[in-house]
MARZAMI-487821 format. One record per residue (C-alpha): residue number from 1; residue in one letter; x, y, z. Coordinates in Angstrom, 2 decimals. Example, Ala and Ser with C-alpha at 12.3 -4.5 7.8 and 13.67 -1.06 7.14 Angstrom:
BEGIN
PT   resi   resn        c1        c2        c3
PT      1      A     12.30     -4.50      7.80
PT      2      S     13.67     -1.06      7.14
This chain:
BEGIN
PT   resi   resn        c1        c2        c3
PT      1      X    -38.56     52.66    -11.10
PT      2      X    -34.93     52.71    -11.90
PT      3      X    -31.97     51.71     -9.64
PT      4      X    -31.16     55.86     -9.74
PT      5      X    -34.39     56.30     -8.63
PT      6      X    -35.13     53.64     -5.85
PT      7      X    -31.54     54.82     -4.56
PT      8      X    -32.42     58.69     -4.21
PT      9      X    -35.76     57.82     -2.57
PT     10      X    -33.90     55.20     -0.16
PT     11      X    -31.74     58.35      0.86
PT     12      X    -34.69     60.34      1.36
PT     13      X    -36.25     58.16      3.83
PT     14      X    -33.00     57.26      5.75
PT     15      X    -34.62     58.21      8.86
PT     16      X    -37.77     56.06      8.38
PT     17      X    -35.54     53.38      7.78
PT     18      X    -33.06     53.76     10.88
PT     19      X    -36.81     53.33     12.81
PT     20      X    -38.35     50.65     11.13
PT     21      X    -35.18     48.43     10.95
PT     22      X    -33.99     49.08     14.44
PT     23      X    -37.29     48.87     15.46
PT     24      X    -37.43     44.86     14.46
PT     25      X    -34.22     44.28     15.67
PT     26      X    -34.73     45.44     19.12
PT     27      X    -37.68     43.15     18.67
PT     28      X    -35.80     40.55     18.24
PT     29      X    -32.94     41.39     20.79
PT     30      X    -35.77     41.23     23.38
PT     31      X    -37.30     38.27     22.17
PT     32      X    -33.94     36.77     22.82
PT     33      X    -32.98     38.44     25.50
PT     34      X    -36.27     38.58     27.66
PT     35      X    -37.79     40.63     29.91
PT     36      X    -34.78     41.50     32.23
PT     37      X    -33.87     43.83     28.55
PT     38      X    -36.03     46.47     28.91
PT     39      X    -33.81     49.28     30.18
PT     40      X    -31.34     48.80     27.76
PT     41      X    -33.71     48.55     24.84
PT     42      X    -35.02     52.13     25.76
PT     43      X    -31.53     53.33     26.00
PT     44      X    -31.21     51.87     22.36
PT     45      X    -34.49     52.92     21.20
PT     46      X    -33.47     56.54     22.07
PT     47      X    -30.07     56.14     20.29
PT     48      X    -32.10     55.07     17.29
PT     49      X    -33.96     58.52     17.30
PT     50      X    -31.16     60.48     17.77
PT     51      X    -29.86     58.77     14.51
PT     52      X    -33.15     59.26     13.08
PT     53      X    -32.76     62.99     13.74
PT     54      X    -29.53     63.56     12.37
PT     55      X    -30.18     61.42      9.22
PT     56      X    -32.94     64.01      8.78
PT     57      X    -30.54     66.85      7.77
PT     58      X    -28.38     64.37      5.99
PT     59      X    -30.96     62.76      3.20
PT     60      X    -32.09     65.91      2.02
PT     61      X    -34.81     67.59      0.09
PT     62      X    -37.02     65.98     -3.20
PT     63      X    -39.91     63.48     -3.53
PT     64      X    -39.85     59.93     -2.85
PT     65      X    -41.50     56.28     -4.65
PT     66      X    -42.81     58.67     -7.42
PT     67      X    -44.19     61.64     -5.89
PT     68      X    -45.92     59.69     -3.09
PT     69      X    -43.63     61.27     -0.59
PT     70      X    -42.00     64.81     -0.46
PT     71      X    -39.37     66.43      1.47
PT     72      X    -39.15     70.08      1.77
PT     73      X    -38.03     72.64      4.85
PT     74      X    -41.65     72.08      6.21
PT     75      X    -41.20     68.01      6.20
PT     76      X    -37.99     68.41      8.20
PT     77      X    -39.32     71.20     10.64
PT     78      X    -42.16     69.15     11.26
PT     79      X    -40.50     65.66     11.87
PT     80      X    -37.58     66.84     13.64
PT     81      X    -40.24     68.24     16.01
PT     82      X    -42.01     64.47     15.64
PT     83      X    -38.65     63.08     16.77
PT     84      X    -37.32     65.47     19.85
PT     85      X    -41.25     64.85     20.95
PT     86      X    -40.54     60.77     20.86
PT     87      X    -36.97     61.20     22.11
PT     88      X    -38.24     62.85     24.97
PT     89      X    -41.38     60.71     26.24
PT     90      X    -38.71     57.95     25.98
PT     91      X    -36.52     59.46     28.48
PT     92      X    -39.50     60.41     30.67
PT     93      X    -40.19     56.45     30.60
PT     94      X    -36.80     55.33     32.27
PT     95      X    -37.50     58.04     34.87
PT     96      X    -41.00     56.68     35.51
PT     97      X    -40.35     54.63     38.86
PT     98      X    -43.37     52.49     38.49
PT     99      X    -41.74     50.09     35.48
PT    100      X    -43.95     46.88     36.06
PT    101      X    -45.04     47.83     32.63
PT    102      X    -42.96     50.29     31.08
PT    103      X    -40.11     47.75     31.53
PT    104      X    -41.60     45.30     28.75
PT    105      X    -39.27     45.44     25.83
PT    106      X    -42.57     45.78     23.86
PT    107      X    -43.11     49.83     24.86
PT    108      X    -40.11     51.19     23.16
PT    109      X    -40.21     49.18     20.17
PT    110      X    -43.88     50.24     19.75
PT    111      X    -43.32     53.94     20.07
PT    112      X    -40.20     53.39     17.67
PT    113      X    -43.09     52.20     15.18
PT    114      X    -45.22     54.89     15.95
PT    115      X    -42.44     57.75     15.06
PT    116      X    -42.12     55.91     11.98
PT    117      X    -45.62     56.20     10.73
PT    118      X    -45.58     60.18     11.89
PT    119      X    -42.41     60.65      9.94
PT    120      X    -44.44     59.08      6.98
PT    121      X    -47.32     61.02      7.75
PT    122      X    -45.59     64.03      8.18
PT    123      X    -43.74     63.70      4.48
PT    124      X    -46.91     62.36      2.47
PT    125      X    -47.76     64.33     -0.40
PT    126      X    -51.17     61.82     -1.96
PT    127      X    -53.99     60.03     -0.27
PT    128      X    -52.37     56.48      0.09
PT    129      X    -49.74     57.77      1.73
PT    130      X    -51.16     59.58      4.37
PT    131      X    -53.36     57.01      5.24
PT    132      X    -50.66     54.40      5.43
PT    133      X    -48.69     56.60      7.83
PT    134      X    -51.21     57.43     10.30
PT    135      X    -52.44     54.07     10.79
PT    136      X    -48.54     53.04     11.53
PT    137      X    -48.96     55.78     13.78
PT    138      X    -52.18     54.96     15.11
PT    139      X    -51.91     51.19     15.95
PT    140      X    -48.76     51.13     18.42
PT    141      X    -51.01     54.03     20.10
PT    142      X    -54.15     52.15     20.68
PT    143      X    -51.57     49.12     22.25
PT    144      X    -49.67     50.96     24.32
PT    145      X    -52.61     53.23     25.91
PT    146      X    -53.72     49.59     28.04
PT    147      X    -49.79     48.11     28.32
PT    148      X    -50.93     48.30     32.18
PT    149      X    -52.89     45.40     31.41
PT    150      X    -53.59     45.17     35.60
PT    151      X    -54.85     48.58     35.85
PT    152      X    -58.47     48.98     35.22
PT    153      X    -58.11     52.54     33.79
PT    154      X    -55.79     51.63     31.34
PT    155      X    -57.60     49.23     30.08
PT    156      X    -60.39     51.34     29.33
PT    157      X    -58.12     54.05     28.16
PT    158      X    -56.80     51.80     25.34
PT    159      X    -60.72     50.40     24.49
PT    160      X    -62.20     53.46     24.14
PT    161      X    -58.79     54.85     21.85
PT    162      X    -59.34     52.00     19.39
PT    163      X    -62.89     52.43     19.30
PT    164      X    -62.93     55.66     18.37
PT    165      X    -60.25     55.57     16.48
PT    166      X    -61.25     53.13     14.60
PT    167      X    -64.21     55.19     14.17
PT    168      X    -61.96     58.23     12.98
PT    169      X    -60.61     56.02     10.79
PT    170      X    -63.72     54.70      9.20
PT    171      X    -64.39     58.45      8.30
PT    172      X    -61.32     59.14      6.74
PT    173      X    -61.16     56.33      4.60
PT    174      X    -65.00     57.65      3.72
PT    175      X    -63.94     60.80      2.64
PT    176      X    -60.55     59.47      0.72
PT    177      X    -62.91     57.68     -1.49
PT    178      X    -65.22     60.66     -2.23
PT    179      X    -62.07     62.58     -2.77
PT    180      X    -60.50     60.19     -5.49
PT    181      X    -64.42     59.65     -7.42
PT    182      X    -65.35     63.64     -7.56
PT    183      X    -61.27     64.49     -8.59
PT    184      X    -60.03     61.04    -10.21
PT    185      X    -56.96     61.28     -8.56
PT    186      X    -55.34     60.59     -4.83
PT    187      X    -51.98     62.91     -5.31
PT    188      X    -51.91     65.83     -3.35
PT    189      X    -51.07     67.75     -6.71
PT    190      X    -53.26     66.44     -8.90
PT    191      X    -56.59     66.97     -6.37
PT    192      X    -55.96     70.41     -5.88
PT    193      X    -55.10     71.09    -10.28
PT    194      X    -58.96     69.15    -10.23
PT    195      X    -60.30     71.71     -7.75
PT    196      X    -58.35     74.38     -9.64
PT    197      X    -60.08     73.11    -13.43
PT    198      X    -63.72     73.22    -11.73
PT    199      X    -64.17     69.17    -11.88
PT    200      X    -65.61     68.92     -8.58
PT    201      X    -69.17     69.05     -7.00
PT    202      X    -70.56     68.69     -4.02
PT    203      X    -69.31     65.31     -3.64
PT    204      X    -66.54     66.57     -3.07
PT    205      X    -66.98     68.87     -0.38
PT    206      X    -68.38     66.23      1.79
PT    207      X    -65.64     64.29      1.03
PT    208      X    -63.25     66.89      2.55
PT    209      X    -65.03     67.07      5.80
PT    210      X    -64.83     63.76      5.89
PT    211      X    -61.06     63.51      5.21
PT    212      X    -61.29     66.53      8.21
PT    213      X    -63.00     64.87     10.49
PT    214      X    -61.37     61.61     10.73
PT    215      X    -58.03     63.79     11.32
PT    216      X    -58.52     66.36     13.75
PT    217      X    -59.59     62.86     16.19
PT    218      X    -55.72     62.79     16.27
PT    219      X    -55.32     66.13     17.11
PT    220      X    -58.09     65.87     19.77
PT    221      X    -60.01     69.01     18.69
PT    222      X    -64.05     69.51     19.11
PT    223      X    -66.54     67.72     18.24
PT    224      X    -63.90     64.84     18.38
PT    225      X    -62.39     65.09     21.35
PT    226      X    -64.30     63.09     23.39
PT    227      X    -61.52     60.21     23.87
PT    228      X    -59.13     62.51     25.50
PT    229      X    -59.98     63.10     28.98
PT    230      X    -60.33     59.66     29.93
PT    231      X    -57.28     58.31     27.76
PT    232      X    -55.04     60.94     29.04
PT    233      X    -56.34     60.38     33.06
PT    234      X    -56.18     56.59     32.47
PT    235      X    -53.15     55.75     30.50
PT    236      X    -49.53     55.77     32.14
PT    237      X    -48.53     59.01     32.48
PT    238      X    -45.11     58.43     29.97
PT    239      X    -48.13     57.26     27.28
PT    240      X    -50.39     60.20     27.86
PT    241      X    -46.70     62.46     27.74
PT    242      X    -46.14     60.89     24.37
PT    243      X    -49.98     60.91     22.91
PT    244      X    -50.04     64.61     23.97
PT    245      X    -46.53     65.36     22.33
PT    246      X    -45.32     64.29     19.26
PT    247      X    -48.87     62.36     17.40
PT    248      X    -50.57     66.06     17.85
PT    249      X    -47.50     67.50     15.92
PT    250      X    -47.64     64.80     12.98
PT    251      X    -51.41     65.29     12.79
PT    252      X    -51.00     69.00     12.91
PT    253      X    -48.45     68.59     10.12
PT    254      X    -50.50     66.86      7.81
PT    255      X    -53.49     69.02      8.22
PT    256      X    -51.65     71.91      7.74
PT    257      X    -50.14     70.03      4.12
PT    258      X    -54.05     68.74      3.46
PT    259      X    -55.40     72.08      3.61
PT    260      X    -52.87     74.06      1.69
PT    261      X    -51.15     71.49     -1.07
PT    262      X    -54.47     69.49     -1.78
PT    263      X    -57.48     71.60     -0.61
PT    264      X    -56.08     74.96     -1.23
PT    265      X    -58.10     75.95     -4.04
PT    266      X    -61.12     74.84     -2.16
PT    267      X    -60.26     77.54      0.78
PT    268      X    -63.63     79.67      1.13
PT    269      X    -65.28     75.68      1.75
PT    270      X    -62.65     74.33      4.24
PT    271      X    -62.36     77.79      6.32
PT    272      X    -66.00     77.64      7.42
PT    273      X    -65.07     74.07      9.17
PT    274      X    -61.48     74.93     10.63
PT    275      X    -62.76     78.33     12.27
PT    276      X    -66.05     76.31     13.41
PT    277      X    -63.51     73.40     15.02
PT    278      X    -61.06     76.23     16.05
PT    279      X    -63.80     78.04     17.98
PT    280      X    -65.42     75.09     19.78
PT    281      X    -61.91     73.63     20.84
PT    282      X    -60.95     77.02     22.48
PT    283      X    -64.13     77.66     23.67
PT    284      X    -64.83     74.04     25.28
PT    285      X    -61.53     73.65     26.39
PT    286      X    -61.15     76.59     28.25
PT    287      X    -64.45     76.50     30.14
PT    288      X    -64.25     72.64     30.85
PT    289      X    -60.79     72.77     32.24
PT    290      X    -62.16     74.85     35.30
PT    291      X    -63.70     72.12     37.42
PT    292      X    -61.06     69.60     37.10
PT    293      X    -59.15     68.70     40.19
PT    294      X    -56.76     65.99     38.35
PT    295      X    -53.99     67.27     36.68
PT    296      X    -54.08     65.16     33.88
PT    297      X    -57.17     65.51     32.74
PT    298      X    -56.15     69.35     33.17
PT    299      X    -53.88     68.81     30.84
PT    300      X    -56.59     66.70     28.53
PT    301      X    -58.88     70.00     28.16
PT    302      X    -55.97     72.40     28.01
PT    303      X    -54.39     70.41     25.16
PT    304      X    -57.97     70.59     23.00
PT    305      X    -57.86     74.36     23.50
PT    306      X    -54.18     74.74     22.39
PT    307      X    -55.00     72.89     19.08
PT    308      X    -57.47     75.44     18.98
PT    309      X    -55.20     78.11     18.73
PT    310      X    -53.31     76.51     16.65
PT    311      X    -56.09     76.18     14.19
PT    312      X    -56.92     80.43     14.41
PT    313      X    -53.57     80.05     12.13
PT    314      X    -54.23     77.59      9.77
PT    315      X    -57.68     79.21      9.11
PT    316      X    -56.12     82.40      7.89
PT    317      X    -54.53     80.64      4.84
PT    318      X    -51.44     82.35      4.59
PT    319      X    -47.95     81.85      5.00
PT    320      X    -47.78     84.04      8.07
PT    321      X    -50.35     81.37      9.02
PT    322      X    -48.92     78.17      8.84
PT    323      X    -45.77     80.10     10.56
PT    324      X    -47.80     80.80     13.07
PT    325      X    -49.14     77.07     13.64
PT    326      X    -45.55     75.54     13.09
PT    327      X    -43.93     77.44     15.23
PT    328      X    -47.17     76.86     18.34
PT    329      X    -46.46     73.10     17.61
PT    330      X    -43.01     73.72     18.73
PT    331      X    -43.70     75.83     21.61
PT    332      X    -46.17     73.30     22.86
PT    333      X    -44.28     70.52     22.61
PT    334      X    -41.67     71.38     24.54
PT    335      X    -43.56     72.75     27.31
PT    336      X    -46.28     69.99     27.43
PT    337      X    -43.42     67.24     28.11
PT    338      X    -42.50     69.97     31.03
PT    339      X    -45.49     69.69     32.49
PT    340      X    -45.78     65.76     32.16
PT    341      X    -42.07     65.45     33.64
PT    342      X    -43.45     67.24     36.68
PT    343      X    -46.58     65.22     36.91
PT    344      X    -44.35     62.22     36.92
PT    345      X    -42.51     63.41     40.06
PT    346      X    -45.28     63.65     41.63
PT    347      X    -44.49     60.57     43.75
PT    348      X    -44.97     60.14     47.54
PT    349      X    -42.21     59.27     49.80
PT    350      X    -43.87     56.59     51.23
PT    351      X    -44.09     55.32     47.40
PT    352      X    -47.03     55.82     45.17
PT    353      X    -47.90     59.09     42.55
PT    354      X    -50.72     61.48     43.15
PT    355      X    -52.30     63.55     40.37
PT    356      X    -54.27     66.28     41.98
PT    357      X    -53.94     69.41     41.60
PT    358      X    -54.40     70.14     45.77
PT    359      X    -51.05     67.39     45.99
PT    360      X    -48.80     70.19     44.77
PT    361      X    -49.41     72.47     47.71
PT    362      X    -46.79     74.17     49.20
PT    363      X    -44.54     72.60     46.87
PT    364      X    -42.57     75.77     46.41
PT    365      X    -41.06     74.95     50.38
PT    366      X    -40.50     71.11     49.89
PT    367      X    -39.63     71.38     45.91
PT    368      X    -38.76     75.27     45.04
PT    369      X    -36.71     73.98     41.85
PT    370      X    -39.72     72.36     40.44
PT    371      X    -42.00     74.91     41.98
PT    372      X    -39.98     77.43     39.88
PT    373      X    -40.65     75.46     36.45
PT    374      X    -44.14     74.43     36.67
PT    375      X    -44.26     77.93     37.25
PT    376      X    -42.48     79.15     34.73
PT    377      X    -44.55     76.25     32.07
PT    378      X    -48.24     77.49     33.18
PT    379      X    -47.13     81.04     32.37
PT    380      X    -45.83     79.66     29.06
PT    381      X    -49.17     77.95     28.62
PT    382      X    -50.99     80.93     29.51
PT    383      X    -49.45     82.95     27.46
PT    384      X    -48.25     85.47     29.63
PT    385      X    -45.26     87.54     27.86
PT    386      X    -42.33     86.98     27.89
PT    387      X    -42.45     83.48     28.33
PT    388      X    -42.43     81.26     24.80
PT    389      X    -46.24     80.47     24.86
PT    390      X    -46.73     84.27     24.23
PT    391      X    -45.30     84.22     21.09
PT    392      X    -46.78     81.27     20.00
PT    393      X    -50.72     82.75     19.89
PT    394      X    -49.05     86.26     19.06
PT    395      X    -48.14     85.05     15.39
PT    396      X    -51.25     82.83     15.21
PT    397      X    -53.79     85.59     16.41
PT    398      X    -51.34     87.98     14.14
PT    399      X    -52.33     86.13     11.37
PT    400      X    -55.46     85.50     11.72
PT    401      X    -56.12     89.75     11.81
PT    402      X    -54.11     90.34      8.99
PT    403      X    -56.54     87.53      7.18
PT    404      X    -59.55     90.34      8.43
PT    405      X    -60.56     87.01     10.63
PT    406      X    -61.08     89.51     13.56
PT    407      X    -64.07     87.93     15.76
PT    408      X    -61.94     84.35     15.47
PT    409      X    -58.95     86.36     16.93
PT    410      X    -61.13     87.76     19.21
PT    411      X    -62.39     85.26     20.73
PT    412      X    -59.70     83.16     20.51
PT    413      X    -57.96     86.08     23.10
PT    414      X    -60.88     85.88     25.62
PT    415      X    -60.69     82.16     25.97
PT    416      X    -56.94     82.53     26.67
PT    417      X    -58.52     84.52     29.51
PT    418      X    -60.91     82.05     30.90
PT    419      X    -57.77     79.68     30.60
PT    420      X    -55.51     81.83     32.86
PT    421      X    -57.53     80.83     35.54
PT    422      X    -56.78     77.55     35.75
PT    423      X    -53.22     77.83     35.18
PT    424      X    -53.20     80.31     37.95
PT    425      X    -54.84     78.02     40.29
PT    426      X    -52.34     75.42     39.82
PT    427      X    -49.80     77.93     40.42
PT    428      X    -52.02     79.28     43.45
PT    429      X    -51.87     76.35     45.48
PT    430      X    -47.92     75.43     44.69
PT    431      X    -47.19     78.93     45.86
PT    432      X    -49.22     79.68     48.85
PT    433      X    -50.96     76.95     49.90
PT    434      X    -49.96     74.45     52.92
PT    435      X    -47.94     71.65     52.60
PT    436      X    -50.16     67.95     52.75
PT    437      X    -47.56     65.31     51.25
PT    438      X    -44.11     65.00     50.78
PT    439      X    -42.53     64.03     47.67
PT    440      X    -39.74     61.83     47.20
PT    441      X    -36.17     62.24     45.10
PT    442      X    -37.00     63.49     41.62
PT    443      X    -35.06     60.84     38.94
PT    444      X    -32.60     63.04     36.84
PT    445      X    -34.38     61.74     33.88
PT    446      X    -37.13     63.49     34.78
PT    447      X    -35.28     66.65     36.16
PT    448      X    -33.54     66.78     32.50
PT    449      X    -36.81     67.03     30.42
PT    450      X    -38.59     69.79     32.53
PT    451      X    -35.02     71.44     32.78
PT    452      X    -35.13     71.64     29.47
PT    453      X    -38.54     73.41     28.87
PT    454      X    -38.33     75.28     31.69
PT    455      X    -34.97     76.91     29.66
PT    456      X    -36.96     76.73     26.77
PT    457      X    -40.07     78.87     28.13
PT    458      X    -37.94     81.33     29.82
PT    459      X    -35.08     81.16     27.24
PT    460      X    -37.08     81.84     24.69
PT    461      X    -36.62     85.57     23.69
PT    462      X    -32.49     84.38     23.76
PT    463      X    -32.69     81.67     21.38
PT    464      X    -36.23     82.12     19.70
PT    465      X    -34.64     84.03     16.52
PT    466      X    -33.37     80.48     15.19
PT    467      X    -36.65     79.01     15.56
PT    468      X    -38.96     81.41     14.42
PT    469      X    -36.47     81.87     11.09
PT    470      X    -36.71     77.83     11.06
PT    471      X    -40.61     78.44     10.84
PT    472      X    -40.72     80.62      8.36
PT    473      X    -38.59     78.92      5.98
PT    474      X    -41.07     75.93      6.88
PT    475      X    -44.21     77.93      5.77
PT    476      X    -42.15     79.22      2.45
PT    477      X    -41.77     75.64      1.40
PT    478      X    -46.11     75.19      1.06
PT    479      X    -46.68     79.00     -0.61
């Protein structure tokens, strides 16, 4: 590789490198420094990303290290979506006001790491490269799921991620392998001109379920979601804000690229298994969700069905279709780190958070403000017009009829049914239930982030022309 070279693709991952390099030296500033440099690590940490995000719209479009990476409109939609997501859980760690943990200067350098391998991820265009970036991703996860190292739950939160994971990960590299001997090749390009020229066989197609299965783990959809309940419930609540945030969106992203860069030509074979994951995650989700009583592991089954949805998109295989999924991502990001804000305020005056759903009662007397926006955020999640999560599922169910997918659509809508009840029971008991605890002060780190999704859900139909045009030109760059 030439000097010209190596320089353009050092341009092109100027963001990568702003995390990985100020990741190690606020590793070594709190090495020095010790544990007393927490607070101003995350405050660095989140400087870092903000850097991050503007270097994205600096370095430009092209491919990177000889193909292995590629940056188009749908790279930087998808990343800066990685980044706000990161940016975000950081902030929601400072206003966590249980920092026994959180303090280490360990947490932010590990979720610095983390964005890096998403932004990877996100931007990989062959086999390697994907695989390199979502373990990067994957490995600061499984740590900082059990950084309570005195809580019980925590602990077994972070065991059971990196079991599993590891699992997922086992499968993946499976199907990589059956990938490269069926096609010869591990470029994104190259796999789908093989597919194309009728050099595959059946090989291959177990190979891409493989390559399936071992990434929709990230994204938590059925039959793999079996880690997230009990990861989400027992991992801090800034963790299981992050894990449901920005990781779904990188994982999303790279499905999405899978699928219609390296698998396209294969699309009558890979439909079968996205509508079949699609249907189960809406399906389960939904109808689990109803019995819970913690809030967190609420948000556990209501997260599986929202990839769900997001899926009806993808399976269409269209460019109104991965529209539709980029621009859900968005529209669940922001309101999922709403909801997690509010979870995080949930803390007694006398000191000490509650999680159950029956501890928001009567919340819109002692706490009408945050009454308001959980409010405001289940709608969104329900997807009751003309709050953002409407539009989301009406460009993903959109597509999906125009793709003649009609009972996918269909039942896609009916589960968004079942789901409204659970969202309205949450919004049941703030609203006209009796008062049992009291909260205390809400940090203004906290009020910031659901502030902002609470404008973003409501705000939509103001500022949701930018976006949606933002999506489409993010779909253009894959068709």
């Amino acid at each position: 590789m030439t000097s010209e070279l190596l320089l353009s693709s050092l341009k092109l991952i100027m963001p990568e490198l702003i995390l990985s390099v100020g990741a190690m030296v606020l590793l070594m500033i709190g090495a020095f420094a010790g544990r007393k440099s927490g607070q101003t690590i995350v405050g660095l940490a989140v400087f870092l990303l903000i850097a991050a995000f503007g270097a994205l719209f600096w370095a430009g479009e092209g491919t990177a290290f000889g193909g292995s990476l590629v940056f188009n409109d749908f790279t930087l939609f998808m990343q800066a979506l990685a980044l706000i997501g990161a940016a975000l859980s950081m902030i929601l760690s400072v206003g966590h006001e249980e920092p026994e943990y959180l303090d280490r200067f360990e947490f932010p350098v590990l979720m610095l790491l983390s964005t890096t391998g998403m932004l990877l991820m996100v931007s990989a265009n062959d086999m390697l490269a994907f695989y390199m970036g979502l373990e990067l991703m994957s490995l600061p996860l499984y740590v900082i799921a059990a950084i309570n190292r005195d809580s019980l739950r925590s602990t077994e939160a972070g065991l059971k991620y990196f079991v599993l994971g590891s699992l997922s990960s086992g499968m993946l590299l499976y199907g990589i392998s059956l990938v490269y001997g069926f096609t010869g090749n591990i470029g994104f390009g190259p796999v789908a001109a093989a597919i194309s020229a009728g050099e595959t066989g059946l090989g291959f197609i177990f190979g891409m379920v493989f390559v399936l299965a071992g990434i929709t783990f990230k994204i938590s959809a059925v039959p793999f979601h079996m880690w997230t309940p009990d990861v989400y419930e027992g991992a801090p609540t800034p963790v299981t804000a992050f894990f449901a945030s920005a990781p779904k969106v990188a994982a999303m992203a790279i499905i999405v690229r899978l699928l219609t860069e390296a698998f396209g030509p294969a699309a009558d074979e890979w439909r079968q298994v996205v509508v079949f994951i699609a249907i189960a995650s809406m399906v389960l989700g939904a109808f689990a969700a109803i019995g819970q009583r913690n809030i967190k592991r609420l948000m556990a089954y209501s997260s599986i069905t929202h990839m769900g949805y997001a899926l009806v998109g993808l399976a269409a295989d269209s460019e109104a279709g991965v529209k539709g999924v980029a621009l859900y991502m968005a529209i669940y990001l922001f309101t999922t780190l709403g909801v997690f804000a509010i979870i995080m305020a949930m803390r007694l005056k006398e000191g000490g958070n509650v999680e159950n759903i029956d501890d928001l009662a009567g919340l819109s007397t002692t706490k009408p403000v945050m009454a308001v926006v959980l409010t405001a955020l289940m709608f969104s999640l329900a997807g009751v017009p003309p709050l953002a999560g409407f539009f989301g599922k009406y460009f993903v169910f959109l597509a999906a009829i125009d793709a003649k997918l009609y009972t996918l659509a269909i039942i896609g809508i009916v589960s968004s049914v079942v789901a409204c009840f659970y969202y309205l029971r949450v919004i049941k008991v703030m609203w006209f239930d009796e008062p049992t605890v009291e909260f205390s002060r809400v940090a203004g780190e906290l009020r910031f982030v659901f502030g902002i999704s609470g404008l973003f859900a409501i705000g939509y139909l103001l500022f949701g022309g930018a976006l949606n045009d933002a999506a489409e030109a993010a779909a253009a760059a894959l068709f």
